[in-house]
N, C-alpha and C positions, 0 to 999 in steps of 0.2 A: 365411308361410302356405304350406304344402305344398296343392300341385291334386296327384289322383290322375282318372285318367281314363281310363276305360273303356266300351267297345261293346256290346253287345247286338245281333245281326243288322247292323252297322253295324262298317264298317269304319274307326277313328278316323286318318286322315290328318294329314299335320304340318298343313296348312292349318285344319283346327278345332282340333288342339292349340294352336295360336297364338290361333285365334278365340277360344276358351276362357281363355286366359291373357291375353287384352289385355281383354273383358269382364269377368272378375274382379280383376284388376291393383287398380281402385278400393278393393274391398272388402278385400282384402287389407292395405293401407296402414292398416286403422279398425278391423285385429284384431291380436290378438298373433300374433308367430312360431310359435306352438307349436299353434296351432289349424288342426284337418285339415280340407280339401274335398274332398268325393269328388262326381265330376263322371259320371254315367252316358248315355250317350247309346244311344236305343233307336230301332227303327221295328217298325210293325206293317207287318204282313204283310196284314192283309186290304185288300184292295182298296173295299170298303165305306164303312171311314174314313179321311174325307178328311183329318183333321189326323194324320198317320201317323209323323212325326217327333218322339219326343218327347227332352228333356233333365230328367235330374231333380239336384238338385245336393242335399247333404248338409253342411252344414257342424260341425264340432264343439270345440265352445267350452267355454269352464272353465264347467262348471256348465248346459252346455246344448245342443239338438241343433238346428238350424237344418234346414227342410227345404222345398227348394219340386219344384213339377214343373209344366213348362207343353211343350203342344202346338203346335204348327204345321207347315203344307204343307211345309216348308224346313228343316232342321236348323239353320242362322244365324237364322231369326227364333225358334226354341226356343228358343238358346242365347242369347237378347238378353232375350227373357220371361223366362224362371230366374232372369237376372245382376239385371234389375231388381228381380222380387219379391224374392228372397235380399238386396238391397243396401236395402229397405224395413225388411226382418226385423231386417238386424243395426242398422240405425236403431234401430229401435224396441227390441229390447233394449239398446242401449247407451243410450239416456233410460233407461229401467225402472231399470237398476244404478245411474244416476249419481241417478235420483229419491230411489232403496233410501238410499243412501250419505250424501246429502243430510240426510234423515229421521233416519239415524243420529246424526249429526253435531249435529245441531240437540235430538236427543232428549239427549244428552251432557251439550251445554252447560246444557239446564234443571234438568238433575241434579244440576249443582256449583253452580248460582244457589241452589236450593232447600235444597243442606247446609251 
C-alpha cells in the first residue's frame, strides 16, 4: 500500500510521517499493494474550535473509496481516530466482498445441482 501525505496549514514532520506509517502499518497488511492512501493532515485556524487538529485519510481500493475524518485537540489523537475508523471500514468491506463472493459460489453450485 502506498501512504501519500500531506499538510494543510500543518507542517508534516518525519515524526508524524512515522506516526502515520506505524498507525496504518495494520491496515496496510489486510489490503492489496496496489491500493492508494492518501493521508491529509489540516488545523484550523479559528481559535473558537477547540478540536482544531484534524486528519482525514482517503483510501482507494479496487472498486471502492474508503474515507474517514476525525478531530481532536492533538494531531496524534487525530491520526489514532482516522487509523481506527478507516481500519473498521476496510473490515467491514472486506466481509461485504467475501459475503458477495460466498453467495456467488453457493448460487453456482445450485445451478449445476438443478441441470
Amino acid at each position: 500500500m502506498r501512504i501519500e501525505i500531506s499538510g494543510r496549514n500543518v507542517e508534516v514532520t518525519e515524526e508524524l510521517r512515522e506516526h502515520v506509517h506505524k498507525r496504518f502499518a495494520r491496515i496496510g497488511r489486510q489490503v492489496s499493494d496496489l491500493a492508494r492512501l492518501e493521508v491529509e493532515l489540516m488545523e484550523e485556524r479559528n481559535p473558537s474550535i477547540r478540536d482544531s487538529q484534524i486528519a482525514e485519510a482517503r483510501l482507494h481500493l479496487k472498486g471502492a473509496v474508503l474515507v474517514a475524518r476525525e478531530s481532536s485537540p492533538e494531531m496524534v489523537g487525530a491520526i489514532k481516530a482516522v487509523s481506527l475508523d478507516m481500519r473498521r471500514q476496510v473490515k467491514r468491506n472486506r466481509e461485504l466482498r467475501r459475503r458477495r463472493w460466498q453467495q456467488r459460489r453457493s448460487a453456482a453450485r445450485l445451478r449445476k445441482r438443478a441441470a
